[in-house]
C-alpha positions as CSV (number, residue, x, y, z in Angstrom):
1,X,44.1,-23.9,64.3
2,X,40.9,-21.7,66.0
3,X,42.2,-18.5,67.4
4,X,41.5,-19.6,70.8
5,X,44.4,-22.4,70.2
6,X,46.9,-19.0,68.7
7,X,45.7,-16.8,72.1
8,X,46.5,-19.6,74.4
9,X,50.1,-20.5,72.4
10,X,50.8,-17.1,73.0
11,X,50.4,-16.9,76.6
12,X,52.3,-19.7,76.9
13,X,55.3,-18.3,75.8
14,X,54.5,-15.4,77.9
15,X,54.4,-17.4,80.7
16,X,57.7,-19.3,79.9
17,X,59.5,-16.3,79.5
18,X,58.9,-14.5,82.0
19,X,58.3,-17.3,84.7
20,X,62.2,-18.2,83.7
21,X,62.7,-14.4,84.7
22,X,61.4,-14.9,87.8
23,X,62.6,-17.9,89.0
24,X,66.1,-16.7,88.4
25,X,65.2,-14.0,90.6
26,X,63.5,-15.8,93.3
27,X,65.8,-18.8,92.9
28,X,69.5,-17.7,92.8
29,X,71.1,-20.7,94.7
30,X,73.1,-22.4,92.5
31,X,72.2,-26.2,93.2
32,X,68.8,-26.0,92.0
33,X,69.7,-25.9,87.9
34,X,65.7,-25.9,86.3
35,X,64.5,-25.9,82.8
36,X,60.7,-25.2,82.4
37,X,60.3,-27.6,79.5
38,X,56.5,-27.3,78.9
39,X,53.5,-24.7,79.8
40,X,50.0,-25.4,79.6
41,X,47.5,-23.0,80.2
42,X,43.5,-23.5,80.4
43,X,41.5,-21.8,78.4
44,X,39.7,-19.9,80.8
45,X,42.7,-18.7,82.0
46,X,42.7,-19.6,85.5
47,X,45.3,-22.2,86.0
48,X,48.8,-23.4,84.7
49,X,50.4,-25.8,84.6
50,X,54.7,-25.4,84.5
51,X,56.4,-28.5,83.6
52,X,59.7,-28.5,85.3
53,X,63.2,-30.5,85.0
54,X,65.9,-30.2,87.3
55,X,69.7,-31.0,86.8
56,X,69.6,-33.5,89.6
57,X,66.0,-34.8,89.5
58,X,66.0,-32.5,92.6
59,X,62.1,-33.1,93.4
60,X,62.3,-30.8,96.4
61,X,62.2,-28.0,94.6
62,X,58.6,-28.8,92.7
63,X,57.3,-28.1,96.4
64,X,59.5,-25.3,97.0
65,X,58.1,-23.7,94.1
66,X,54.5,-24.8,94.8
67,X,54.5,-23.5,98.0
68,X,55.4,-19.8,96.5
69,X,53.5,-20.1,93.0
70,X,51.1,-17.5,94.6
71,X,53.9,-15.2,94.7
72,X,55.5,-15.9,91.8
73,X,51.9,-15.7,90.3
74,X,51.6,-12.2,91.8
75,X,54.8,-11.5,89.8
76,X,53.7,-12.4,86.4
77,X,50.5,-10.9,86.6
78,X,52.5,-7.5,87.0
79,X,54.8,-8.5,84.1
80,X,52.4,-9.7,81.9
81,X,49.1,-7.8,82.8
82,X,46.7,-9.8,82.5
83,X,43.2,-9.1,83.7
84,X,43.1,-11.8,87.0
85,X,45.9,-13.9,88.4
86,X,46.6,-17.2,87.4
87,X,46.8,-20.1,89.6
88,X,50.2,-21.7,88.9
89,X,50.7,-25.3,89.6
90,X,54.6,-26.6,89.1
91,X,55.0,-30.3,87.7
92,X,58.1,-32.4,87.5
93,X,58.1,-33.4,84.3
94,X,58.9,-37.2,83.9
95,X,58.7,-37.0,79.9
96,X,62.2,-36.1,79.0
97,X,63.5,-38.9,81.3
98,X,60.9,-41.8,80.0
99,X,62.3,-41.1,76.6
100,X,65.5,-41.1,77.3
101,X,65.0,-44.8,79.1
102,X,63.0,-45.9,76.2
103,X,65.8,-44.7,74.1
104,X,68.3,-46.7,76.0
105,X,66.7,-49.9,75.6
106,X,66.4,-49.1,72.1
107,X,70.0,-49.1,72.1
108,X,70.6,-52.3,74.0
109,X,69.1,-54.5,71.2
């Protein structure tokens, strides 16, 4: 693994971390239940990608958050401190449930 792989790893549980903080803060109603379940971050830094799953496969709230990831981007910037802001782009993340359906059909044999 090159260091550039380690650096980026890093920031990626940066970002996790303290974009959970955040979104507890911003988010505090109780019917939107999230798990960030993947970060990827590019290499140059600029843009991120936050996988999200919801309790509910509430897909409102991707756009919710989309339509405040500049803020929220603003926020981690101050907690992190990193040099620019990074361009946050929130996902729903279809993974978790594709396996689990795969997984069921498994089962049904």
């Amino acid at each position: 693994m090159n260091q550039t792989n380690i650096k980026i790893q890093k920031i990626n549980a940066l970002i996790h971390k303290n974009i959970f903080d955040i979104l507890l803060k911003k988010i505090n109603n109780k019917q939107y239940i999230l798990t960030i379940t993947k970060v990827k971050t590019f290499s140059n830094l600029s843009y991120c990608h936050i996988y999200i799953m919801t309790h509910n496969n509430n897909k409102l709230i991707i756009d919710k958050l989309n339509n405040i990831a500049n803020n929220i981007s603003y926020d981690l910037l101050k907690k992190i401190k990193l040099k620019r802001q990074i361009k946050l782009r929130f996902i729903y993340d279809i993974e978790l449930i594709n396996l689990i359906n795969i997984n069921n059909k498994i089962d049904e044999f």
